[in-house]
N, C-alpha and C positions, 0 to 999 in steps of 0.2 A: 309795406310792413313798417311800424313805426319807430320811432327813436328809442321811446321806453321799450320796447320788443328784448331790442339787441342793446340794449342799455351793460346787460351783465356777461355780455361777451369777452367786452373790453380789449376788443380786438379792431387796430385802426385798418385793419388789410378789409373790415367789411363794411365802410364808410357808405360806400356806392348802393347797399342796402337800406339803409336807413331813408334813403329819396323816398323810397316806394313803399304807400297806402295801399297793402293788402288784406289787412286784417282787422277786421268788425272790433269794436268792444269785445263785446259778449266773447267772441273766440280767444283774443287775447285774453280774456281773463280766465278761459279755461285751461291756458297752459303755463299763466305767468303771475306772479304775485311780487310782494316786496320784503327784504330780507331786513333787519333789525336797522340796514344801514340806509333804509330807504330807497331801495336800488330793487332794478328791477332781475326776478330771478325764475327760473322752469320752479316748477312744481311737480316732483314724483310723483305717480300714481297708477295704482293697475291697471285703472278704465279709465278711460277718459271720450266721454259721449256727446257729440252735439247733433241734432235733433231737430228738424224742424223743416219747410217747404220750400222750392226751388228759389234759388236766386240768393241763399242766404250768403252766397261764398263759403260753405262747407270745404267745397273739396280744393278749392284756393285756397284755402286759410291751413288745411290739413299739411298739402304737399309746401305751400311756402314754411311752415315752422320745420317741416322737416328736413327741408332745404338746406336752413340755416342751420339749423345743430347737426345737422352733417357735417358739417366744415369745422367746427367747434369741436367737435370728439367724434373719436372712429365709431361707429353703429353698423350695426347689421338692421337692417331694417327690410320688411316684409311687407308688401302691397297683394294684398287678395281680397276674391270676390268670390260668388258662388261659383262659374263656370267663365273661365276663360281660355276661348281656343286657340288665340291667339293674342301678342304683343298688341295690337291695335286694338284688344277688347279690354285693356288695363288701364291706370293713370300715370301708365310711361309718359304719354304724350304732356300729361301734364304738370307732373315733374321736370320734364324735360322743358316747360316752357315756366315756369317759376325759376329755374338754373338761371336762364336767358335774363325774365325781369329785372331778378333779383342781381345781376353781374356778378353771378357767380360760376360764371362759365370756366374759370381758371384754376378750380378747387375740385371739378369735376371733370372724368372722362365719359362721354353719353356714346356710350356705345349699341349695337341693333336691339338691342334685350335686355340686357341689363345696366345698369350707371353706375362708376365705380368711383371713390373721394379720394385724391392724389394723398387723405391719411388713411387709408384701407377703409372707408365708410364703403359699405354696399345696398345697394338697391336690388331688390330681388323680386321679380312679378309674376303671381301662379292664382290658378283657382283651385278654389279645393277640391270640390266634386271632381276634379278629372288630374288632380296630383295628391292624392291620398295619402302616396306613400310616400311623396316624396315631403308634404307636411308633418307627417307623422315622425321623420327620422330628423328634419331641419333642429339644429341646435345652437344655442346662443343669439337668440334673437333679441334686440336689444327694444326694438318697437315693431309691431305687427299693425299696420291702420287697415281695418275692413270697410270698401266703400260697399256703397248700396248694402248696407250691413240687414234693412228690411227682408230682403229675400235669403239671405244665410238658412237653412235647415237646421232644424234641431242635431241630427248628425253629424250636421259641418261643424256645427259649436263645440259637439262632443270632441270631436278630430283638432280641433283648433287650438282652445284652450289649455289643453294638457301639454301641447307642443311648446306653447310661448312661454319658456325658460330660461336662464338662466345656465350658462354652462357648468359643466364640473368646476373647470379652471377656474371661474368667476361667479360662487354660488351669488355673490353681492351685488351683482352686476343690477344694471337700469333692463327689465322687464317688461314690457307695459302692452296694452291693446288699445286702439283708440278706434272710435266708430262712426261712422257719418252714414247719416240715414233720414229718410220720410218714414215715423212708422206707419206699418200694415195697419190690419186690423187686429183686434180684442184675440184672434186665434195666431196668428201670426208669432212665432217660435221667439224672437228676438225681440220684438215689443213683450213678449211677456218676460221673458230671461232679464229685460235691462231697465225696459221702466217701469214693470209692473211690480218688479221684484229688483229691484238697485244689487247690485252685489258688493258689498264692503269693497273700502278704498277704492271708488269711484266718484269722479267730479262729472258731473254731467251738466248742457246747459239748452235750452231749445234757441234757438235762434232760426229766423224770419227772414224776408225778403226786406220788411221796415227796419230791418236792427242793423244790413249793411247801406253804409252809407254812401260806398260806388255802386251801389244797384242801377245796372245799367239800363238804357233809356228800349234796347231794344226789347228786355225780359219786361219791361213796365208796360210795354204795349201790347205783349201778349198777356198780361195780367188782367190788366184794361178790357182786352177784348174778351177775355174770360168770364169776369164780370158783368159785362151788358150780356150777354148769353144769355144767363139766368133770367133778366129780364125777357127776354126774347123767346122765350120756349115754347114749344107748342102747347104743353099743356101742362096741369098740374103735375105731374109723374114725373115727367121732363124735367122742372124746375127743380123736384129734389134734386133728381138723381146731379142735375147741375151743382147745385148748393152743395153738395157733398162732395162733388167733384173739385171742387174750385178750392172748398174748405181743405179738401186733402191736398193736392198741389203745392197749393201759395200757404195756406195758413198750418201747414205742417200736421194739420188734425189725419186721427187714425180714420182710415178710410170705414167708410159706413154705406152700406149695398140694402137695399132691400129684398126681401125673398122676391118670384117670384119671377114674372117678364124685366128686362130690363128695358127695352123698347119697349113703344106703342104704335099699332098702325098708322094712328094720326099725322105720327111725325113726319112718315113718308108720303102723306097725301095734302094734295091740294082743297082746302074749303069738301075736307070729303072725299076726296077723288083722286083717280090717278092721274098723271098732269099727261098732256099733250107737247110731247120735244118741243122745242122751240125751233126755230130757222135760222140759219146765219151764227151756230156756235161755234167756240174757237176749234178741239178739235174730238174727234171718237179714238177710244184706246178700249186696249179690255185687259183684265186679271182674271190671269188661272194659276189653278193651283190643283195640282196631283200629285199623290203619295199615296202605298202602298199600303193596303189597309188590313191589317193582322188578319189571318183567317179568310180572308177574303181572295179568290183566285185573279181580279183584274184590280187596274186601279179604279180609283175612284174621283173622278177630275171634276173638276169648278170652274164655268167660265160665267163673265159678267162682261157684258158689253154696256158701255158709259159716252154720257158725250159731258163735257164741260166747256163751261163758257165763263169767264171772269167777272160778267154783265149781268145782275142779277133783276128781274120786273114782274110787273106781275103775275104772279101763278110760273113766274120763272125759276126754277132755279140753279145753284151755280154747278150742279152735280146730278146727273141723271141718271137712273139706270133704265137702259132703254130695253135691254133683252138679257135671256142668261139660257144655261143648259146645263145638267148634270147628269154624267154616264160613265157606266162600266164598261172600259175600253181594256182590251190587252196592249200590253206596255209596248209591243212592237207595231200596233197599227196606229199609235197617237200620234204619229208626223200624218200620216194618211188623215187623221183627222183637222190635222190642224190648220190646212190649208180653207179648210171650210168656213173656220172662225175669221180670218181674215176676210174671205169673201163677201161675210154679215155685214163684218164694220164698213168696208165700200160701199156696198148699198146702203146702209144706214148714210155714210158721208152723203152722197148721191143727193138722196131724200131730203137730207136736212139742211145742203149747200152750205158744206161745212166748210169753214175759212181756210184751217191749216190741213185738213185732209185727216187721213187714218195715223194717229202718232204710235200705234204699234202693239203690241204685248206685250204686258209686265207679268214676268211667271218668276217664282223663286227658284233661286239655284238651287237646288239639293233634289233628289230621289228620279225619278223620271221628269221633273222640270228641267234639272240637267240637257238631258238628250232634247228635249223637247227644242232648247236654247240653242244648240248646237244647229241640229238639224235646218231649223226656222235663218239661222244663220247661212247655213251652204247655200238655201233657198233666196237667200237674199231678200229677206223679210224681214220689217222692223221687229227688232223684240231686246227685252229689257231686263235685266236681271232682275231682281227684288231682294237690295241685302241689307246692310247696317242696321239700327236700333230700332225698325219695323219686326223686321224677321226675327232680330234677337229676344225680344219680347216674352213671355208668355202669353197663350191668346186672349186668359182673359185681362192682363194687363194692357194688352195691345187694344180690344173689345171698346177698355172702358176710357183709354186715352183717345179715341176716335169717335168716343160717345156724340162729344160737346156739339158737332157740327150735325148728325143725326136729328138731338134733341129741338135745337133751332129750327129747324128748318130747312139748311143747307141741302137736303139731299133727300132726291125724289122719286118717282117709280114710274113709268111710262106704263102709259093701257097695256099694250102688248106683254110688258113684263108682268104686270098685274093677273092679267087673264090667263096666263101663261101654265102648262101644269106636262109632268112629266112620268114617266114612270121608270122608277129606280129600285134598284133590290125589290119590286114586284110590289112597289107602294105610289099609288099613281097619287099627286097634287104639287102644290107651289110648294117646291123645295125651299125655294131662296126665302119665304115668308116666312115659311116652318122654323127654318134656321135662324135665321133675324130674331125674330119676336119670343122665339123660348128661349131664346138666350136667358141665361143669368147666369152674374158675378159667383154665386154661394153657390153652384154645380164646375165642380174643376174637371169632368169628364162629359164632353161634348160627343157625343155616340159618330152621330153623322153633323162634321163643319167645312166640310170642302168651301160650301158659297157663302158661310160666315167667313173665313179665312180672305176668300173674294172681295166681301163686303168689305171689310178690315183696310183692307191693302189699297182698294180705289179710293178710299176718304181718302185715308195717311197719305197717300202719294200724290193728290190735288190739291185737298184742302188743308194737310196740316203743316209746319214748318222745316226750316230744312233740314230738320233729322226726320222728317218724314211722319210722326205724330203728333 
């Protein structure tokens, strides 16, 4: 954070601040201007919005200004999102680690949940969907900042806004919203609420991944690779849905989908065709996923069995699906089933002289995945939860974050799974195809996605980075 930042503090206790470059132009200019005396000074204002694709230092730039005027004057200040279940789904963590940069660890108590300013400033971390009422009755909020403000609901707004007031005691008091966001798209509640339609006393500014200037070397690599991608695609289809992909990302553009399939067969085939495994790859895993499906008397379970190898050649490549199954089991015979799956992947290892052997199943915790995890455990069987910012997703935000390595090429279909066809709720073919390729972004109700969920979850967890997309 710079010199002219905390210029109008005028306090030498925050000397040890002013070391530390956290804050872009563009950001500091959205919260800071200059008073008659030339000096640097906050700027009041309802809204206060910045806008734009990964890497900008959004949410750095947010928690570090609010850091500091935490220490400067007592605030109530407010961190929400649309759903969080938990402290570790907030920007506790991140506040908590601006406290640290910024040496300001002396002016703050960081305690499990909340962080409280040794002058009564408070930090306070809730989602709205799941504390309604407890935003609803919150009073004297002095700053409210909404990350990932893109996904907010038009109801959450409703619930929000009316809340971020001003006390009886202090009608005069500092009010404000501030937002940090990638927007949606053209339908998207909060893209149209803030840049389609500005609401009075609002400074808003878009800021980029180019506008900061510690843009670090590791987000430029995955930029970088993001980039040749597009190049690299299998086909024309591919290449938009890349370029739009990439444009929304990094260049902060509103995401743009076209109707229709969002995959193409091609992408999963070789010159044509479905590939033949390779020999000698690193190791075979699978992903399932079951959950209880409204109306429906069994679950409905998803498995995919994968081999990955790091070593990509030709007609190789680094993600395979080698086999899959989908079926209506009763929730108490799916350990009985589950031993089976296991069996597939040794044989597959077998077959393919696989280096590190069977690395296990990834199932997500929740509904009969649960039990599935447990059980597989007593059994002394590799298996693997599926959690953090994969799972937390929506599916088609999950879908379209795992596009990019689909489109290229990365990721392939073995004969066996190609030829492969089942019969499910009394509809016999290639489920895993069916699923894959009708996808689209513009249907938010996926009938039957057990083996997209599948699909989802073995990119993310091989080929994408370590938050898993």
């Amino acid at each position: 954070m710079s010199a002219v930042l905390l210029a109008s503090a005028r306090n030498p206790l925050l000397e040890t601040a002013t070391k530390m470059e956290l804050l872009p132009p563009k950001l500091r200019d959205l919260f800071f201007g200059k008073n008659a005396a030339n000096q640097a000074e906050f700027i009041y204002s309802r809204y206060k919005i910045a806008h734009g694709g990964r890497g900008a230092a959004k949410s750095v730039g947010f928690a570090s200004v609010l850091v500091v005027l935490g220490t400067l004057k007592r605030l109530r200040i407010l961190c929400v999102r649309e759903m969080q279940n938990s402290i570790e789904e907030s920007v506790y963590a991140n506040v908590k680690a601006r406290i640290e940069e910024l040496g300001l660890g002396r002016y703050y108590n960081v305690m499990a949940n909340t962080i409280e300013g040794l002058n009564g400033t408070q930090f306070i971390f809730a989602g709205i969907k799941n504390n309604t009422a407890k935003i609803r009755s919150m009073h004297g909020v002095n700053i409210c900042w909404v990350e990932e403000a893109d996904v907010i609901s038009e109801d959450s707004w409703e619930i929000l806004i009316p809340s971020i007031r001003p006390s009886a005691e202090d009608p005069n008091a500092m009010s404000e919203i501030w937002l940090s966001l990638n927007p949606g798209d053209d339908s998207d509640p909060t893209t149209i609420r803030f840049l389609d339609d500005t609401p009075p006393d609002c400074r808003r500014v878009e800021v980029n991944y180019y506008d900061n200037p510690w843009f670090p070397k590791v987000l430029e690599l995955e930029r970088q690779a993001a980039f040749d991608k597009i190049a690299r695609a299998a086909d024309d289809i591919a290449r938009a849905h890349l370029k739009a992909t990439y444009d929304h990302v990094w260049l902060g553009k509103r995401r743009k989908v076209q109707g229709g399939a969002y995959f193409t067969e091609a992408c999963l085939l070789y010159k044509g065709a479905p590939v033949q495994p390779a020999e000698h790859i690193e190791y075979i895993f699978c992903t399932i996923d079951t959950a209880l499906k409204s109306g429906r008397e069994n679950d409905g379970c998803g498995s995919i069995i994968w081999s990955f190898t790091p070593h990509e050649g030709i007609g190789v490549s680094k993600l395979t699906i080698l086999d899959w199954d989908l079926k209506q089991i009763d929730g108490a015979l799916l350990i009985n089933w589950l031993p089976g799956v296991y069996d597939q992947m040794e044989s597959w290892a077998k077959r393919l002289k696989c280096r590190m052997g069977v690395a296990g199943a990834f199932i997500e915790d929740k509904g009969s995945g649960t039990i599935l995890i447990q059980q597989a455990r007593l059994k002394g069987l590799p298996v693997h939860e599926i959690d953090g910012p994969l799972t937390k997703m929506g599916k088609q935000e999950r879908t379209l974050d795992i596009a990019g390595y689909v489109h290229v090429g990365d990721v392939k279909i073995s004969q066996e799974a190609y030829d492969r066809v089942v019969t499910y709720k009394n509809v016999t073919r290639n489920h895993l195809l069916h699923q894959v390729l009708k996808f689209t972004p513009l249907v938010t109700d996926q009938i039957e996605d057990d083996l997209l969920d599948c699909f989802d979850y073995g990119i993310g967890l091989t080929l994408g980075n370590h938050e898993g997309f």
